[in-house]
N, C-alpha and C positions, 0 to 999 in steps of 0.2 A: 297431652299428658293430663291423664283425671286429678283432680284436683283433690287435698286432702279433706276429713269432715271442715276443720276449721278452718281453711282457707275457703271450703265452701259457703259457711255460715257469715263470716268476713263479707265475699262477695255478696251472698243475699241480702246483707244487711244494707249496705251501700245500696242494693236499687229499691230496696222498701222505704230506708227512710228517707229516698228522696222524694218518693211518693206523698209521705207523711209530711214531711216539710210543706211541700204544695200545698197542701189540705188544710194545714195547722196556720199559713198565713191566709190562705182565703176566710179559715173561718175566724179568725182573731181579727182581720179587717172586720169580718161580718159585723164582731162583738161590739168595734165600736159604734156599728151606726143603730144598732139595736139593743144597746147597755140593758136591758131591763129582760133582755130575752135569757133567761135560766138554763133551758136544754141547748140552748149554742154552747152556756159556759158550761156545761156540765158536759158537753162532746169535745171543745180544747182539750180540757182536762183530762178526760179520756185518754184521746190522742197523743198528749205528751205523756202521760203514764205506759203506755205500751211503748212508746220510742225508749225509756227508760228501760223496761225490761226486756226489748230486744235486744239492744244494745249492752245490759249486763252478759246475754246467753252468750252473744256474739264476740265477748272480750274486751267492748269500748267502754273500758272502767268510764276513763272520762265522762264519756259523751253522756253515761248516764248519771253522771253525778253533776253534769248541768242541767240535765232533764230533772232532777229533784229540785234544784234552784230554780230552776222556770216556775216548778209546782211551787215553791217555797213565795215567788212573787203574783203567781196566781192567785195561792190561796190571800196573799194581803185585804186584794181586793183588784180582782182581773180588769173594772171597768173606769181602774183611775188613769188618767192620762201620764199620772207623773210616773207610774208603769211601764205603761206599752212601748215606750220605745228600746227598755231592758230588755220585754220579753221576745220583740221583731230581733233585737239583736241576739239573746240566745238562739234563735231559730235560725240565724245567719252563721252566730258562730258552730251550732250544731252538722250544715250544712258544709262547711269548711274541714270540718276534724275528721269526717267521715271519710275522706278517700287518703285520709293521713294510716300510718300506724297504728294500730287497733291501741298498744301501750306505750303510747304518747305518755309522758311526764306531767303533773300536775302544773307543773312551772312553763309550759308551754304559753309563749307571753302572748298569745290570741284568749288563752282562758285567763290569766290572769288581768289583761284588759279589760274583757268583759264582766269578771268579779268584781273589779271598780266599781265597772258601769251598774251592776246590779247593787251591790251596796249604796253608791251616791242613790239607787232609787228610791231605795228600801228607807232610806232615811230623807227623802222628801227633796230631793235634789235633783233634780234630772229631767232635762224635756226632751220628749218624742220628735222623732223625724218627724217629717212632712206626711212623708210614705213608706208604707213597711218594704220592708226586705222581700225581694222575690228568692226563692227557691230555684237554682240555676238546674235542671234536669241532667240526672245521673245517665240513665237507661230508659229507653222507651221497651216498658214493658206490657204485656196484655195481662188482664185482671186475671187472677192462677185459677183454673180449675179444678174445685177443693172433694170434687164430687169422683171424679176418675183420674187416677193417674196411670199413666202407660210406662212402662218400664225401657228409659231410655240406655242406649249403647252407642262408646265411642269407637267408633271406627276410624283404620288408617286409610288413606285413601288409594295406597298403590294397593291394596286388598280389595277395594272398590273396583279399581282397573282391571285386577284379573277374573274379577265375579264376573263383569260388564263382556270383557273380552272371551271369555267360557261362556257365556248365554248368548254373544252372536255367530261365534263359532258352531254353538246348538242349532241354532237356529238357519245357519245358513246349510246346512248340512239336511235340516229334514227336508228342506226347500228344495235341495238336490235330489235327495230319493224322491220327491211326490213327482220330480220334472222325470225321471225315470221312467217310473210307475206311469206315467200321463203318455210317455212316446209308447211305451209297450202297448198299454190299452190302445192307443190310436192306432199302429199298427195291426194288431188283433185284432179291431174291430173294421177295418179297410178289407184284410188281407183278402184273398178271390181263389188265391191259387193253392196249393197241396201243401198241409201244413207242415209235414216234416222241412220242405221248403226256408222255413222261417226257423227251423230250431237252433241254427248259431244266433240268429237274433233273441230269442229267448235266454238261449244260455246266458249269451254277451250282458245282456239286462240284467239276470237273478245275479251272474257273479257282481256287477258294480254295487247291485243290492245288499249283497252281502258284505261286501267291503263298507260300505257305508250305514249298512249296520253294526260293524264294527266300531265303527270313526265314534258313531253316534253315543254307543254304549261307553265308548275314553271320553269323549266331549262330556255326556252328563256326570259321569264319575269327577270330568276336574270342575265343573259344576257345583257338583254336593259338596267338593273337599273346598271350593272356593266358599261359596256360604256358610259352611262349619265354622273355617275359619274367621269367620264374622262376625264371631260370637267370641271369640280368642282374645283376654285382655290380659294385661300384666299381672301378676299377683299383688305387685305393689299399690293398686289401687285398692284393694282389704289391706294391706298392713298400711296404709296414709296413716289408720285413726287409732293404730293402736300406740304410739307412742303418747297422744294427746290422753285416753285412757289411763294406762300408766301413769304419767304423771297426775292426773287428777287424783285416783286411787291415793298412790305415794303420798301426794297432799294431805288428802284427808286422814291418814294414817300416821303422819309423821315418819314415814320412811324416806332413803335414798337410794333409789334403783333406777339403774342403765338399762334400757331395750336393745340391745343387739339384733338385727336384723339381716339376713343373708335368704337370697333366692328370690326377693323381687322383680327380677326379670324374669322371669319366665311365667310363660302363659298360657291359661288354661281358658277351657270353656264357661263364662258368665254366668250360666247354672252354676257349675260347678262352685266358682267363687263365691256364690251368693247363697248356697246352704253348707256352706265348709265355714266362712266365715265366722260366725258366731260361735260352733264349739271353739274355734281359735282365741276369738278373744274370753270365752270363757274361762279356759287355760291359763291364757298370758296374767288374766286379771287373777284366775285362780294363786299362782305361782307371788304377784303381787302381797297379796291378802295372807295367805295361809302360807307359803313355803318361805317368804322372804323375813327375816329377823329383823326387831326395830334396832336403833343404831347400835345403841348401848349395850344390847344381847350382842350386837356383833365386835363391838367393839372387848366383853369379856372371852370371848371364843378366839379373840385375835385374826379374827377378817375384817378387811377395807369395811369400813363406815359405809359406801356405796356396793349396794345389790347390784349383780349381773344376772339379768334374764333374758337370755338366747333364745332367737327364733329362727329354725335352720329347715329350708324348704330346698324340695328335690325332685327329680321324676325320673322314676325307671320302671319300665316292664309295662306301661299301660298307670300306673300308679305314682299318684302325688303325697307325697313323705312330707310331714314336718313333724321338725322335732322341737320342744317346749323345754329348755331347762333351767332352772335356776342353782345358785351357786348356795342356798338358803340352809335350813334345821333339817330340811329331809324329810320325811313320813316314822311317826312313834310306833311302827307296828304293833308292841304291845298296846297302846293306846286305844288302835282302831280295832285292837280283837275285842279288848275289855267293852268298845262301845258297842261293838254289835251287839255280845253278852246284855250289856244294859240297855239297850233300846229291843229286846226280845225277841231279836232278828234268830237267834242260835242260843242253846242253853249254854253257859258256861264250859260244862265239857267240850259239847259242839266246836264252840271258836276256841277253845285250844289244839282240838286237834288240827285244826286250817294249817295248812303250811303257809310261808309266808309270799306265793303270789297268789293263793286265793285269798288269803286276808288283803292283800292290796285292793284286789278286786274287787271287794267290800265297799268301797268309798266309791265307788259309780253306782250303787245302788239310791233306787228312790227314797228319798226321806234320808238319807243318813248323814249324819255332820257328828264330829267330837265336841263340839260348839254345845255346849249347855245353855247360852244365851244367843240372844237373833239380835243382829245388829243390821245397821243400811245396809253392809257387805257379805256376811257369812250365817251361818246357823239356821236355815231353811231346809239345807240338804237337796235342795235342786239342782244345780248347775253343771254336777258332777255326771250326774244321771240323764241332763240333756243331751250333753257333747255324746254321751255313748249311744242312747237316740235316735239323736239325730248320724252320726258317723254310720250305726246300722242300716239304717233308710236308705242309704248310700252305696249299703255292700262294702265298707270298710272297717274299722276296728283300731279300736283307742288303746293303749297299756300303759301301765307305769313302773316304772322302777326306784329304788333309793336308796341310799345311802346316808343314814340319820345322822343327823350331823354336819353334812358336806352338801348333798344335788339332792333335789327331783328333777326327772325328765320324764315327760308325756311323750310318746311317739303317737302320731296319726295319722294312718294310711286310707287311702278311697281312691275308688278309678276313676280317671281322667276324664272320662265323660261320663253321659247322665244317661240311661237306658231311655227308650222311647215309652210312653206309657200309650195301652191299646185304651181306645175307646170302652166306655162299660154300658151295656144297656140296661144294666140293673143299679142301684143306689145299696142293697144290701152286701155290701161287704167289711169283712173283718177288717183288725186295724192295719195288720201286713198285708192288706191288698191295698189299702190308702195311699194314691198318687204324692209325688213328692213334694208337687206344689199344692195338696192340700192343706189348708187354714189351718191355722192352732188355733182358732177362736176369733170372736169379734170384737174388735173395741170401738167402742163411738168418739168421737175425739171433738170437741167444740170450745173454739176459742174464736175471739174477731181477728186475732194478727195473725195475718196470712204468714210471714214469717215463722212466730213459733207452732203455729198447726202445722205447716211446710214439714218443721221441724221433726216435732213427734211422730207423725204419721211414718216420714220417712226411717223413723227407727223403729217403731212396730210392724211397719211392712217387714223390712227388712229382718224383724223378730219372726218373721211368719204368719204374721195376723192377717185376717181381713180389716182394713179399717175404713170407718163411716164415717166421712168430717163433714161439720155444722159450722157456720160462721156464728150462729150468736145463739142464746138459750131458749128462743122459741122452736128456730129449725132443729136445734137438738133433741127437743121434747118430741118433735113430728115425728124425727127419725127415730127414736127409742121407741113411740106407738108403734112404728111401720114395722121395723121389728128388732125386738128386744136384745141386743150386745151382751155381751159378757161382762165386759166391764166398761164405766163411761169416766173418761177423762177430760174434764172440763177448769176453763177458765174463771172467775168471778167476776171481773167486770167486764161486762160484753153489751150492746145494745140490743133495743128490741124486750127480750128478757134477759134478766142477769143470771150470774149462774147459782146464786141461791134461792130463785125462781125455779131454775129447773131442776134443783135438786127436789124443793119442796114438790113441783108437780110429779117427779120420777116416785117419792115414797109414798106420795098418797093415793098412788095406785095398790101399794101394795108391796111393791117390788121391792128384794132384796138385793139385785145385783151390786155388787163393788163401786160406790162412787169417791172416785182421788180427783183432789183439785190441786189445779196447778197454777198460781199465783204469785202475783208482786204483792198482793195486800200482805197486812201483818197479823199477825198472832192472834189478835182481836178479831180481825175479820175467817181467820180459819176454826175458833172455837165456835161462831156461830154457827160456819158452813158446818163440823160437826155435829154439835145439836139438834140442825137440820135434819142429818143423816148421813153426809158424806164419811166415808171410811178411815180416809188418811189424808193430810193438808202438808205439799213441796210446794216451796220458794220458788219462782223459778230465779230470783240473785242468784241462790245458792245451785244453779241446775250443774248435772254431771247426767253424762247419759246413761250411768247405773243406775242412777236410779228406774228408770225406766226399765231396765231390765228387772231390777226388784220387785218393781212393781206389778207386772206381768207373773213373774215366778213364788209372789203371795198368793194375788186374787185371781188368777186362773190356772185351773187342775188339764192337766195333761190330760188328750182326750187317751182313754184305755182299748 
């Protein structure tokens, strides 16, 4: 069973920072015996800083609010001894919490032990073990290849069994006609005496030939339909992350809304889930954002303080159905004529004569939002306009309907598989000839934690990008020379070069592309990175993976 985004994040987390642990005590041993060496304590430090914010992405409130504490006894002064035996022990206790519940309670008497122990340090009380704390190993992992990733698939294995069992079945079958073909020729080529002589043996050979060309043509057919289905996953593996979404949105919103979820079993082709997905959670977030009322509007309307938004999946005819609705304020039709009117889409007369499912229609157009202002979530007028998009690319088709006041529901229909694309020998074609797995664009991606690059990446893939990851800000710079991204999404402190290195060397080329940093530093350190040049400055504390989608949906334009 695929696991959801945040159970994946969980898990990744667990075999990185046991990695980081290992590292983090070899090189805090190192510290002691080379007190005077600078880039040792400046690479701890490091270290524990990224444990800190992997560990926010990944949910270990805790584990990263001892990883500040660690920083908090580092910065005293990393090379006192009446220290380091605090800080082996946060490293031990960080080791221990990790394969715990990600929201373990503050009161959890392992951390509150260890807040002793760092207090009695902090105030001159406390002597060091003998010997640090070893880090007990999580997973034996190989170092991630940040350079290519191959797009994995889980497979059942009685599907394996009948792929394995239909390819020897193939195969013994042609093995049969060539042993055919092999007596005929020898025959043939023996024979002495009056050919008609031989013609039942002829016959007797074409017809077996012909039966087993038959066999062969069912053989490969249950062949293809056994590979097809190799690609066949649950739906549920896309709906894992959209409840986690939801809620985050909700969060930042001050809203309360239920995800109702029906049709996750059933199973389509991995293509298929994997450019359907995103107009989906577009929707669901949409429906979130814009259709759902904050408490207090629902509580004067007289609806339940908690929002219901239904996600109802289905297949018939060749075609995979879902429906999107919320229980919310509905669509202001007049609203969205008057905006067309105002944004110059249709002159005033124009959008009144619309009836109102071409006015609906309206809000999948490019650029359009009722939003006079642009927040993290709305007023771009993007998202509306991808799902329709991308849903066409598809050979399928998005609508809406409402009831102001009561529902939106989105219905979204597209066929169940994905057409084969023919080879092109030419590069000049229009944008309705553009294959499906063609790029939106490229983004460069450069952070040192293989965790939150892991991360990103796997959401701008997934966005439909090409993405270039850099472990630190010198290889990032190579690869912006080698060739130019669309947009580059970078760390700030990375080894080698940092990431206000590589912005400064990315503008003194010249270059305008889009740079967003994505960082645990604070506020101070993101007005420099601006000054610099960078574009826009996220937390990652505070990470949601809309943002990411926002981010993609400012600073790169849809190819035309």
């Amino acid at each position: 069973m695929a696991l959801g985004m945040r159970a994946r994040l969980v898990g990744r987390f667990r075999e990185i920072s046991a990695e980081r642990l290992e590292r983090l005590n070899r090189l805090f041993a190192q510290m002691q015996e080379r007190p005077a060496d600078v880039e040792l304590a400046i690479a701890v430090k490091r270290e524990i800083h990224t444990v800190k914010g992997e560990a926010r992405i990944a949910g270990f409130r805790v584990i990263a609010h001892v990883a500040h504490e660690i920083e908090d006894l580092l910065a005293v002064d990393p090379r006192t001894r009446l220290h380091v035996g605090a800080i082996f022990a946060g490293f031990r206790l960080i080791q221990q919490l990790a394969p715990m519940a990600p929201d373990i309670p503050e009161t959890e008497p392992l951390v509150v032990a260890w807040r002793q122990t760092a207090g009695a340090a902090l105030e001159g009380g406390f002597e060091p073990p003998l010997m640090p704390f070893a880090a007990e190993p999580v997973a034996s992992m190989a170092p991630p290849d940040t350079h290519k990733r191959e797009p994995a698939l889980e497979v059942k294995v009685e599907r394996l069994d009948r792929v394995s069992s239909a390819s020897a079945d193939l195969v013994a079958r042609i093995r049969r006609s060539e042993e055919t073909l092999a007596r005929l020729q020898d025959e043939l080529r023996h024979w002495e005496g009056d050919v008609s002589e031989i013609r039942p043996l002829v016959d007797a050979a074409l017809a077996r030939l012909v039966d087993e060309s038959r066999a062969l043509s069912a053989s490969a057919a249950d062949l293809e339909d056994g590979l097809t289905s190799l690609r066949f996953v649950p739906l549920s593996t896309m709906f894992a992350r959209f409840p986690i979404a939801v809620a985050d949105i909700a969060e930042e919103l001050g809203k309360y809304v239920s995800l109702e979820i029906s049709g996750g079993e059933i199973e389509l082709d991995q293509r298929v889930i994997d450019r359907v997905g995103e107009p989906l959670l577009h929707l669901v977030c949409n429906a979130v954002d814009h259709g759902v009322e904050f408490p207090e509007d629902r509580g004067r309307a007289d609806k339940p303080v908690k929002a219901i938004i239904s996600l109802q999946a289905s297949v018939s005819a060749g075609q995979l159905e879902v429906v999107v609705s919320d229980d919310g304020r509905g669509i202001d039709v007049s609203e969205v004529r008057a905006a067309v009117a105002w944004r110059g889409a249709l002159t005033p007369r124009e959008a009144m004569a619309l009836s109102v499912p071409e006015v609906l229609d309206r809000i999948f157009d490019p650029e359009f939002s009722t939003r006079t202002d642009v927040t993290t979530l709305s007023g771009r007028g993007v998202g509306l306009a991808i799902v329709r998009d991308t849903v066409r690319q598809l050979g399928g088709y998005v609508n809406v309907a409402t009831v102001q006041g009561q529902s939106t529901t989105f219905t979204l229909r597209v066929p169940t598989t994905v057409a084969s694309q023919p080879q092109r020998q030419s590069t000049g074609v229009t944008s309705s000839q553009v294959p499906l797995s063609a790029p939106r664009g490229r983004i460069l991606v450069v952070d040192d934690s293989a965790f939150t690059l892991e991360l990103v990446v796997e959401v701008f893939e997934r966005l439909g990008f090409e993405v270039i990851a850099a472990m630190d800000g010198r290889e990032g710079l190579d690869r912006f020379e080698d060739s130019p991204p669309d947009l580059i999404f970078t760390d700030l402190d990375m080894p080698v070069l940092d990431g206000f290195g590589l912005i400064r060397g990315v503008r003194s080329t010249g270059s305008k592309i889009p740079i967003v940093v994505f960082t645990t530093r604070g506020a101070t350190d993101g007005e420099r990175a601006m000054a610099l040049g960078a574009d826009e400055f996220l937390k990652k504390t505070a990470y949601r993976e809309r943002q990411l989608h926002n981010v993609v949906a400012k600073y790169i334009k849809e190819p035309q």
